[in-house]
C-alpha positions as CSV (number, residue, x, y, z in Angstrom):
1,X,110.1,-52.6,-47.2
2,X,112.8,-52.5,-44.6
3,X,111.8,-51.5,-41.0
4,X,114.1,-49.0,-39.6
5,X,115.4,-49.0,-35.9
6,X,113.1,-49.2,-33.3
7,X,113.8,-47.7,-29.9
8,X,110.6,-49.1,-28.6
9,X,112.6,-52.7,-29.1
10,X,112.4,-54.9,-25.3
11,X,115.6,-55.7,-25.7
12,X,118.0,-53.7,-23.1
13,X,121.5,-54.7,-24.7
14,X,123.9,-51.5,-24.0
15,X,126.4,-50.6,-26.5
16,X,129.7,-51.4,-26.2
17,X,132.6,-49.1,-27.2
18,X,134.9,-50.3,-29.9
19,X,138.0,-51.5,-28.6
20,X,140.6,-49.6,-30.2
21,X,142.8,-46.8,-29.4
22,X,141.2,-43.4,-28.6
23,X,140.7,-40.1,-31.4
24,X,139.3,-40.6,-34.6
25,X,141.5,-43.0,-35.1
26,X,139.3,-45.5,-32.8
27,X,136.2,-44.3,-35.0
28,X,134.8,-46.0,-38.0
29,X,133.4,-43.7,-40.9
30,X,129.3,-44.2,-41.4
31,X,126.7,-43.5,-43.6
32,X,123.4,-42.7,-42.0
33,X,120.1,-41.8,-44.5
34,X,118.9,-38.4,-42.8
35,X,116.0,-38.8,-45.8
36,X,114.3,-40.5,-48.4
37,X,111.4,-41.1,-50.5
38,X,110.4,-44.4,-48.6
39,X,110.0,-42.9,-45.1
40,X,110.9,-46.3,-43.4
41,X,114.0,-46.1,-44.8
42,X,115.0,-43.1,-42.6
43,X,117.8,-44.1,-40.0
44,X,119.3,-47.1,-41.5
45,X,123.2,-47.2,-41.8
46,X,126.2,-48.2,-42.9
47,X,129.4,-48.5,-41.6
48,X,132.5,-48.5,-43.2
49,X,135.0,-51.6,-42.7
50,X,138.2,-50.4,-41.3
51,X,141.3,-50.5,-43.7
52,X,145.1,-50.3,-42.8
53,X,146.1,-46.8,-42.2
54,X,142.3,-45.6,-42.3
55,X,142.9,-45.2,-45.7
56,X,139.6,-46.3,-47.7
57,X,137.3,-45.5,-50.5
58,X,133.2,-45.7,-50.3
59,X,131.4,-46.1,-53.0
60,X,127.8,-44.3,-53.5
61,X,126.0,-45.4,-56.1
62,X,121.9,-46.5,-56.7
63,X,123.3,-49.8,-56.0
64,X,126.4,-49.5,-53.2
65,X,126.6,-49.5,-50.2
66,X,124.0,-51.2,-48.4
67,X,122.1,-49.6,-46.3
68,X,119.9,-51.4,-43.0
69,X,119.0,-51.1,-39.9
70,X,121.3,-53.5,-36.7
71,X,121.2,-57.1,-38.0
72,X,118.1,-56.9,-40.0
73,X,117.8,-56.7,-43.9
74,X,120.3,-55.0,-45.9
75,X,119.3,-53.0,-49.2
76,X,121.0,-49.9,-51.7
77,X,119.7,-46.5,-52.1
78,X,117.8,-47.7,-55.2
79,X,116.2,-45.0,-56.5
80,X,116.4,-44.0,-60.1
81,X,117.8,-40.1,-59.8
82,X,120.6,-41.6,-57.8
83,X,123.3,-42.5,-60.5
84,X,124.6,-45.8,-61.2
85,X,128.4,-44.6,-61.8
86,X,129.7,-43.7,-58.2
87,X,130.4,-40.9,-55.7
88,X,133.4,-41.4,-54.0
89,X,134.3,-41.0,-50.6
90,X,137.6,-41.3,-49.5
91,X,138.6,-41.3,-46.0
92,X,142.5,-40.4,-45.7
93,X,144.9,-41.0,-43.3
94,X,144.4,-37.6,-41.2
95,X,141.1,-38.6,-41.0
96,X,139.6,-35.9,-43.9
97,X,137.0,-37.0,-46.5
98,X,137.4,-36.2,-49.8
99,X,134.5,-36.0,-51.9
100,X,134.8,-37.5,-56.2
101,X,132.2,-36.5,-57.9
102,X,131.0,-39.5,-60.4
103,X,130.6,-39.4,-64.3
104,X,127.3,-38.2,-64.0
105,X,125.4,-35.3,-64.2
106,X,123.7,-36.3,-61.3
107,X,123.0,-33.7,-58.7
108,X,125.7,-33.5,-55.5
109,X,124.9,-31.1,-52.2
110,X,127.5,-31.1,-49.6
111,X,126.0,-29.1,-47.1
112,X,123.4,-27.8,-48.9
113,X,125.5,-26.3,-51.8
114,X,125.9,-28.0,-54.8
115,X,129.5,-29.4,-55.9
116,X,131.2,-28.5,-59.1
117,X,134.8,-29.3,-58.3
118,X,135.8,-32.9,-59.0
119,X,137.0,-33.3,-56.1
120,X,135.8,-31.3,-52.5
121,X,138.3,-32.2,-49.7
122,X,136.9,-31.7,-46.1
123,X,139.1,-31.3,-42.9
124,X,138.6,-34.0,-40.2
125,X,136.5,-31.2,-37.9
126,X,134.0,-31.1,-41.1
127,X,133.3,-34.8,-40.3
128,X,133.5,-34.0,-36.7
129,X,130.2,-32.0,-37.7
130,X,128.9,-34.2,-39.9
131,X,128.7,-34.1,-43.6
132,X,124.9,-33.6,-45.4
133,X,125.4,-35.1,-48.3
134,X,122.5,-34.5,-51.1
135,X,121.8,-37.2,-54.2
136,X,119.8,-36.2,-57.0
137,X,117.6,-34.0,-55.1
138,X,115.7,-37.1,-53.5
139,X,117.9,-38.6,-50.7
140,X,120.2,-37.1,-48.0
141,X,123.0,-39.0,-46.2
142,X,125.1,-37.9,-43.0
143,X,128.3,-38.6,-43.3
144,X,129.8,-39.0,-39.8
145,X,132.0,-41.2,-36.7
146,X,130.3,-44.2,-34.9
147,X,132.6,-44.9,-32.1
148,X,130.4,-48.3,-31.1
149,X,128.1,-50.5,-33.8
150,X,124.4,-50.1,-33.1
151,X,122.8,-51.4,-30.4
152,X,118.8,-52.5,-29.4
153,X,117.2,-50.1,-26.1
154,X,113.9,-49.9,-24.6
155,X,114.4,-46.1,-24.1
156,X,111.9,-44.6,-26.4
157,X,112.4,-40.9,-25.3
158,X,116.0,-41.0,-26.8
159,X,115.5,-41.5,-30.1
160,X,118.5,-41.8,-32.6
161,X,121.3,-43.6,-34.2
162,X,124.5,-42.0,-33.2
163,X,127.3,-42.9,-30.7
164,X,126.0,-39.9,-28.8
165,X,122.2,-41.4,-28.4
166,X,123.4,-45.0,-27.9
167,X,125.6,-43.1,-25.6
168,X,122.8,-41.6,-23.3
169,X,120.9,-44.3,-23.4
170,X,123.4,-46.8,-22.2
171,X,124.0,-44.1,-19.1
172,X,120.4,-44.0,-18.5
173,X,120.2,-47.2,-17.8
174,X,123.4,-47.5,-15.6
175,X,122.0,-44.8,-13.8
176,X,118.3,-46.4,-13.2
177,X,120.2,-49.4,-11.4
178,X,121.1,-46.5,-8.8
179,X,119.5,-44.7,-6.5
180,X,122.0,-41.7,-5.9
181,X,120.9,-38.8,-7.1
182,X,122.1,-37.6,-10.6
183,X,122.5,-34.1,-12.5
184,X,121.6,-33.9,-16.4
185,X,123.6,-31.1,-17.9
186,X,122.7,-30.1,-21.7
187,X,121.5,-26.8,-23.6
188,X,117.9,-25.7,-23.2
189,X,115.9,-28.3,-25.7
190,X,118.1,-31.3,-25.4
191,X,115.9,-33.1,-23.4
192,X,116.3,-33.5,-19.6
193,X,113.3,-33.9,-19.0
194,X,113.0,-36.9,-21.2
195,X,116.0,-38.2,-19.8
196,X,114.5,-38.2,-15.9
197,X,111.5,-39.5,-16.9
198,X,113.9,-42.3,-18.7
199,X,115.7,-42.9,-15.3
200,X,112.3,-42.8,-13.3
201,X,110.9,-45.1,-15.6
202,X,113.7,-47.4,-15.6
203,X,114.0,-48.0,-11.9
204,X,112.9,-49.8,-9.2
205,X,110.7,-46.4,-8.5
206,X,108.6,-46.8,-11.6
207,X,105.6,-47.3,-9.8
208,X,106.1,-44.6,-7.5
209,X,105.2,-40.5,-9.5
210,X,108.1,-38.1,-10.8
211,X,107.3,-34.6,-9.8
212,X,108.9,-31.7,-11.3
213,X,109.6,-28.3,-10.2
214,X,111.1,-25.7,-12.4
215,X,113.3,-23.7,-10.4
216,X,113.9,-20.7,-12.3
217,X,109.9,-20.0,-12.2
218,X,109.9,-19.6,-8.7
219,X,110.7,-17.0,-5.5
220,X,112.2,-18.0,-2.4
221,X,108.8,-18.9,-0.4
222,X,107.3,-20.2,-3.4
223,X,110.0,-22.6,-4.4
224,X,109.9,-23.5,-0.8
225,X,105.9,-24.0,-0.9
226,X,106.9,-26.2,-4.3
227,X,109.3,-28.5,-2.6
228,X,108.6,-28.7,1.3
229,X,104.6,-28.1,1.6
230,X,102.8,-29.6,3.9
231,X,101.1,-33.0,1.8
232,X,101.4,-30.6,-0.9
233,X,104.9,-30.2,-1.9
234,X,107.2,-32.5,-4.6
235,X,108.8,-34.7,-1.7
236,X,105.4,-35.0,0.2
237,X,103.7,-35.9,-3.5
238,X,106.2,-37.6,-4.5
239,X,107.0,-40.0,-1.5
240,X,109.2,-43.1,-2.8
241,X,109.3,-41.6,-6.5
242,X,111.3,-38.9,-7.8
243,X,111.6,-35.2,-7.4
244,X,113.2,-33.6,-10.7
245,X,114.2,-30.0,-9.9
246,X,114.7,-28.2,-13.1
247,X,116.7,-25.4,-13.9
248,X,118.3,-26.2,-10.7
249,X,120.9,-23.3,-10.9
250,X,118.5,-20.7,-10.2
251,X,117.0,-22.2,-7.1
252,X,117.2,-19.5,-4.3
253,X,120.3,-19.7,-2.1
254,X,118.0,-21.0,0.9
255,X,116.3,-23.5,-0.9
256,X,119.6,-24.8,-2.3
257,X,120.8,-25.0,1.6
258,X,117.7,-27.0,2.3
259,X,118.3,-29.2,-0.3
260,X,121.6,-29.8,1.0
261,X,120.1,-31.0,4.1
262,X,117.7,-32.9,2.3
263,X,120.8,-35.0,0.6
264,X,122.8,-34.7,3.7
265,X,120.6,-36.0,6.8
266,X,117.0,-37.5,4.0
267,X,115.2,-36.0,6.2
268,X,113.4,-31.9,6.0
269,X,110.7,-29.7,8.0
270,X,107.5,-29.0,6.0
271,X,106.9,-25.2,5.7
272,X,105.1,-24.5,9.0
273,X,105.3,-28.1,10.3
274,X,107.4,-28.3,14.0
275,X,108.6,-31.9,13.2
276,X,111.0,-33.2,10.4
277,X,109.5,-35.7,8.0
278,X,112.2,-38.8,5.8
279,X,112.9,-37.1,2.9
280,X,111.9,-40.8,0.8
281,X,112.3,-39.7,-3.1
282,X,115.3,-39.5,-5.2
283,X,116.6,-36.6,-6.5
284,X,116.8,-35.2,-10.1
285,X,118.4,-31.9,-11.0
286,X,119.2,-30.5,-14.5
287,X,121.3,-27.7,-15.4
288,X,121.6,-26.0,-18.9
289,X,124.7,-24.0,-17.2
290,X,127.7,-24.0,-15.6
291,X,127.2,-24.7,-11.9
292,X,130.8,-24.3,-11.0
293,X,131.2,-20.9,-11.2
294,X,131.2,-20.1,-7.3
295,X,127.3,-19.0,-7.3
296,X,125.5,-22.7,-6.6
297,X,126.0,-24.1,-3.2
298,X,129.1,-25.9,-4.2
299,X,128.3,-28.9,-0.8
300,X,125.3,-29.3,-2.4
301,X,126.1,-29.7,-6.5
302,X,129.1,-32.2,-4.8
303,X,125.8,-34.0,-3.5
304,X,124.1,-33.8,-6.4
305,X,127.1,-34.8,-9.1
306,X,126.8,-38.3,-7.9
307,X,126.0,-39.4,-11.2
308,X,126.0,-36.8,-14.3
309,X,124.4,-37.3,-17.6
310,X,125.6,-35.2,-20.6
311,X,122.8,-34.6,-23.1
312,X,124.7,-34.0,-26.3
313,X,123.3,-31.0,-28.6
314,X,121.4,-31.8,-31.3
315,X,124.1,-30.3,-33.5
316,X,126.8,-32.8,-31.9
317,X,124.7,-35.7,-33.2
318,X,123.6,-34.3,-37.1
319,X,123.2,-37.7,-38.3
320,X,120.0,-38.3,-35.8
321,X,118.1,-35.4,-37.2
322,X,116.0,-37.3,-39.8
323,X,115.1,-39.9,-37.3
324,X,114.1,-37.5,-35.3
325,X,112.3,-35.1,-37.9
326,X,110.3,-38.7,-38.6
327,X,109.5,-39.2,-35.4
328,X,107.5,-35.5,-35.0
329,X,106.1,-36.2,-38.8
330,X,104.6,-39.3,-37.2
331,X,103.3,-37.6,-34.1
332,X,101.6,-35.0,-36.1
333,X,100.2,-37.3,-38.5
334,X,98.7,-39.6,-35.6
335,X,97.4,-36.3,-34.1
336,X,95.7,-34.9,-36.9
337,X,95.0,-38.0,-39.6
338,X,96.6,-36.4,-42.3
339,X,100.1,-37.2,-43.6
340,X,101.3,-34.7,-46.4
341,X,105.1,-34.8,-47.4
342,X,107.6,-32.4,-47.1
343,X,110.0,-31.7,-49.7
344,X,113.0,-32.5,-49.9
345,X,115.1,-29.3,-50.4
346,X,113.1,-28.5,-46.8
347,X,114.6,-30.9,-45.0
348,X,118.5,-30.0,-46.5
349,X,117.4,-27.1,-44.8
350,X,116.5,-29.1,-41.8
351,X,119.0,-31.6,-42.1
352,X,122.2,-28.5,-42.8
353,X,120.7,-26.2,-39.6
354,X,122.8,-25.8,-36.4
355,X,119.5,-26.2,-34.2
356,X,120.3,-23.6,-31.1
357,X,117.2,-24.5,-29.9
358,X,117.8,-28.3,-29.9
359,X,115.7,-31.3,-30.3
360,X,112.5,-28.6,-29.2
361,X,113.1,-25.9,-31.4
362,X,113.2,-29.2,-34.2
363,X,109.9,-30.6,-33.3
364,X,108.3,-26.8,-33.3
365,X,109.3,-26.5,-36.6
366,X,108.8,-29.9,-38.0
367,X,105.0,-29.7,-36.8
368,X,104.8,-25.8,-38.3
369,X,105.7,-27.1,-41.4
370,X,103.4,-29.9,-41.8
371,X,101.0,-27.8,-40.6
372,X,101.7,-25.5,-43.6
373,X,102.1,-28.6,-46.0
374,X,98.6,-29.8,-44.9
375,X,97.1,-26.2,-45.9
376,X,98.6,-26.7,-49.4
377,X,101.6,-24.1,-48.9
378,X,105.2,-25.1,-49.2
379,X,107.1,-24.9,-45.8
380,X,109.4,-21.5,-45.8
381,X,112.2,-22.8,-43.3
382,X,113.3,-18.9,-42.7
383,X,110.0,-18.2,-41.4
384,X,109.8,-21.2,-39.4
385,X,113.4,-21.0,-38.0
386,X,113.9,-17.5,-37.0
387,X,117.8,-16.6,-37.3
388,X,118.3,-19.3,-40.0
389,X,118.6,-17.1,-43.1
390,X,121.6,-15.3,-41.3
391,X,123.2,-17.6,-39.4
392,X,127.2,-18.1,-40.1
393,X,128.8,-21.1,-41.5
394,X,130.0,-23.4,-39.3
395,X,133.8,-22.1,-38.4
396,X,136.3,-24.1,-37.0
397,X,137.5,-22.7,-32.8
398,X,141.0,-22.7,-34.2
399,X,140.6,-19.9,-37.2
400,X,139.2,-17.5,-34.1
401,X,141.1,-14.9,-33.1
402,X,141.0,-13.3,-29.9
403,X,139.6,-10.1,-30.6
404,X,136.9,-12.4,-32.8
405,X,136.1,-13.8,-29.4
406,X,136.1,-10.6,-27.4
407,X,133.3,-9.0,-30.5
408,X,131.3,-11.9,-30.6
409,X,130.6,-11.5,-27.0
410,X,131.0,-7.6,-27.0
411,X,128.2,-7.6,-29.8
412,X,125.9,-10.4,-28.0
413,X,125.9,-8.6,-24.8
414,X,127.9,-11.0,-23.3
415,X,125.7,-13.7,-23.6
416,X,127.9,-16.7,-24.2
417,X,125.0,-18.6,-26.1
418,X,124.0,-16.0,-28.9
419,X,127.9,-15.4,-29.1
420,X,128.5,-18.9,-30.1
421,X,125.9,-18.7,-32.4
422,X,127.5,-15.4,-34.3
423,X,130.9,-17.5,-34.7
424,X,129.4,-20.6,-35.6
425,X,130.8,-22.4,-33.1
426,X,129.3,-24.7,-30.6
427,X,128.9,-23.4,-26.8
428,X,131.2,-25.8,-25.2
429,X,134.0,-24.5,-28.2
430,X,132.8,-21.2,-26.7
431,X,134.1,-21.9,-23.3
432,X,137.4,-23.1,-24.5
433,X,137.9,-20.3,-26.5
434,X,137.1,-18.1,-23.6
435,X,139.1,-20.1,-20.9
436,X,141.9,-19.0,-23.1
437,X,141.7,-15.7,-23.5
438,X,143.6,-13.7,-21.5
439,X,141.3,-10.9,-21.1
440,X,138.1,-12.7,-20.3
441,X,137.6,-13.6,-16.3
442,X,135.0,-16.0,-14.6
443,X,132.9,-14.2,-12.2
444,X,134.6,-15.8,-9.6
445,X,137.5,-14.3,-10.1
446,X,136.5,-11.1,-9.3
447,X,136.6,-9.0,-6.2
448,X,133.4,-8.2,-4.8
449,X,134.6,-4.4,-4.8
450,X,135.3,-4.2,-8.6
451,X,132.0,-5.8,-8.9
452,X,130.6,-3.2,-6.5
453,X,132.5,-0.2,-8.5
454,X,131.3,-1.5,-12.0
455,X,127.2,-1.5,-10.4
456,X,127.6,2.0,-9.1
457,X,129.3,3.3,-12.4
458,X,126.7,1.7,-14.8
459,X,123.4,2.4,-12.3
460,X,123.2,-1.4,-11.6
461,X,122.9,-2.2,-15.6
462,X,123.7,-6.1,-15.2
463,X,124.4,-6.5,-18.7
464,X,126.8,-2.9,-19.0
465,X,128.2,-4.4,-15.6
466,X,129.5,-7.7,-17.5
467,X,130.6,-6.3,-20.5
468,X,132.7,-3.4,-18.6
469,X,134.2,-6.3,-16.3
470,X,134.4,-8.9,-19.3
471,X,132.9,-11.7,-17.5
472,X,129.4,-13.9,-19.0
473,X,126.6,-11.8,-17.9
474,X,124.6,-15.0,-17.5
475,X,126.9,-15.9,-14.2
476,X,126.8,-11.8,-13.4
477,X,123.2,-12.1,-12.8
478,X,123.0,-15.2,-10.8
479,X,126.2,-14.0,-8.7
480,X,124.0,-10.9,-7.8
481,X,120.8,-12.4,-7.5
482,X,122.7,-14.8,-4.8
483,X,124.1,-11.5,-3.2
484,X,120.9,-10.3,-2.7
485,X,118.8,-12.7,-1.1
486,X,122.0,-13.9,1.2
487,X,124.5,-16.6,0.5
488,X,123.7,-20.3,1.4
489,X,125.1,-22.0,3.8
């Protein structure tokens, strides 16, 4: 019928920011279709034309708006359990959306709970979120900001239609033209692996292999066996290609000096060689942490932050979860010649989930459930997204207290992660909330004799440690695990 965005177009156009001022106000109200019954369908949009003061009305009806996919065909909902007498969506001038339900007794979800009210107002940090907006039990739309009008790429591996992925994409591409080296910072899932493998591909080292080396998999000797081997270590193996360190955080404290040396002078000894060998490759690191915290070689992440890519969560970008969900439906299908559908109060579930685990944890779980749908069973998304049953509602940073802040993290053994998690709020919210508090400290800021004082009266319990000196026991470990094996140069 109508064929949905391809990222696998040849065209490389990058996006272009709308020119307008900056906030929400700059932002244009859109209407993407996380799912419906015609698969293709899935990631086509609409955006709303902008009206004086923001102030506008959408109508959502089997006929209006229509829907399509950059400059191709345009076409409605059109299916017959979506009514013809209209929901509403009114965009007002703080930039909230106020949901009217039609004359209908069609069925309306708003994040997975059905509406009764005539009229559901949602605050501008709802949007923020993204809406999930459920039509007679057969179609879901995000309602969310697009900050710049779709664009074309040739980047396959980051698929989506949100400001955010034509975001990422656009950097990639910048960054490819390059050859400094750059740092991709995102949760664990988001894909920065994909990403590198974007960058390698869209150079001038194409041609040339991408090794990887996990970092945080690795001792001293054996992350410098990994790296500086004689003919068998990532720069030897890698030559004029790439070397992608991930997890770069937890690299040893020496290896992290070589490295520095590596950026510094492009030249390093292989382990048991007596000359120096040019250091050829360019260098990839990811982090799904903070780096600043005073426990990374700080010359060497200045090296390394060149060029930084953000990989956005998966819950920053809602409206790209269908496309996505598609995508592994597709793969899965391809794989194992079958194709059975999924319903669709599964994929509200899908569609309404926070997603700690990110795009990975989403593919898991989209192929578990085909998996099941294939063996005749209908998909339990509890079961296949542990945590889901309980997890909170999505809370807005301002309504926290401090002592909410303090629990959270008290409760979560200080993991700042599964903290965010219990307040339903995302993990950079999480950091803001605990820059804030008075009562929380950086690890940094900490003198090594308190530290010393808190080990000795908790019998070296990292985790007792953190909580008693109220400090993320994520940067607590990695402080003392630099401590041990001797600070880099």
């Amino acid at each position: 019928m109508h064929a949905p965005f391809s990222l696998l177009d040849a065209e490389n156009t990058l996006a272009s920011p709308v020119p307008l001022p900056s906030g929400r106000a700059a932002q244009m109200l859109a209407l993407t279709i996380l799912w419906h019954p015609e698969r293709e369908r899935i990631g086509e949009q609409f955006i709303a034309p902008r009206a004086p003061n923001n102030v506008a009305d959408i109508a959502v009806n089997r006929f209006a708006p229509l829907f399509g996919a950059l400059a191709g065909e345009r076409a409605p909902l059109d299916h017959r359990r979506i009514a013809r007498d209209s929901l509403r969506l009114r965009r007002h001038r703080d930039d909230g959306v106020s949901l009217l339900l039609p004359q209908s007794r069609m069925r309306v979800e708003l994040n997975g709970a059905m509406l009764a009210a005539p009229e559901t107002r949602c605050t501008p940090e709802q949007v923020d979120a993204g809406l999930v907006i459920g039509l007679g039990g057969v179609v879901l739309l995000c309602v969310h900001w697009m900050d710049r009008l779709p664009q074309p790429s040739a980047i396959a591996s980051v698929r989506g239609v949100s400001s955010a992925a034509i975001r990422v994409r656009e950097l990639i591409r910048q960054v490819a033209g390059t050859e400094l080296p750059v740092l991709l910072l995102g949760e664990a899932g988001s894909g920065k692996e994909l990403a590198a493998q974007a960058i390698h591909q869209a150079s001038a080292r194409c041609r040339s292999p991408m090794v990887a080396v996990n970092m945080a998999t690795a001792g001293q000797l054996q992350a410098e066996s990994d790296l500086f081997g004689a003919g068998t270590g990532a720069f030897a193996q890698a030559g004029d290609g790439v070397v992608f360190l991930d997890k770069v955080g937890f690299a040893p404290p020496v290896v992290q000096a070589m490295l520095r040396r590596v950026l510094q002078t492009g030249e390093y000894r292989p382990s048991g060689a007596r000359l120096k060998e040019a250091a050829r490759a360019r260098l990839i690191g990811a982090s799904d942490h903070d780096l600043h915290d005073g426990s990374f070689n700080q010359a060497l992440l200045r090296r390394l932050e060149a060029l930084v890519v953000h990989l956005p969560p998966l819950r920053a970008r809602r409206c790209d979860i269908g496309v996505l969900a598609l995508h592994f439906m597709q793969a899965w299908s391809a794989r194992t010649g079958s194709a059975p559908e999924l319903p669709a109060a599964f994929m509200s579930q899908l569609c309404n989930y926070d997603w700690p685990g990110n795009v990975r944890q989403l593919g898991s779980v989209v192929q578990r459930a085909m998996s099941a749908a294939q063996a005749g069973q209908a998909p339990d998304f509890d079961a296949l997204a542990p945590g889901a049953a309980s997890r909170p509602a999505r809370t807005r940073p301002a309504k926290l207290g401090p002592q909410a802040v303090l629990d959270a993290l008290e409760a979560n053994g200080w993991l700042i992660r599964n903290a965010a998690l219990a307040l339903g709020v995302s993990r950079p919210s999480m950091y803001k909330l605990m820059e804030a508090h008075p009562a929380i400290r950086q690890v940094g800021q900490i003198a090594p004799a308190e530290i010393d004082a808190a080990l000795a009266t908790h019998g070296g319990d990292a985790g007792r440690c953190a909580a008693a000196l109220k400090t993320p026991s994520e940067a607590l470990r990695r402080y003392l695990r630099a401590r041990a094996t001797g600070k880099a140069s």
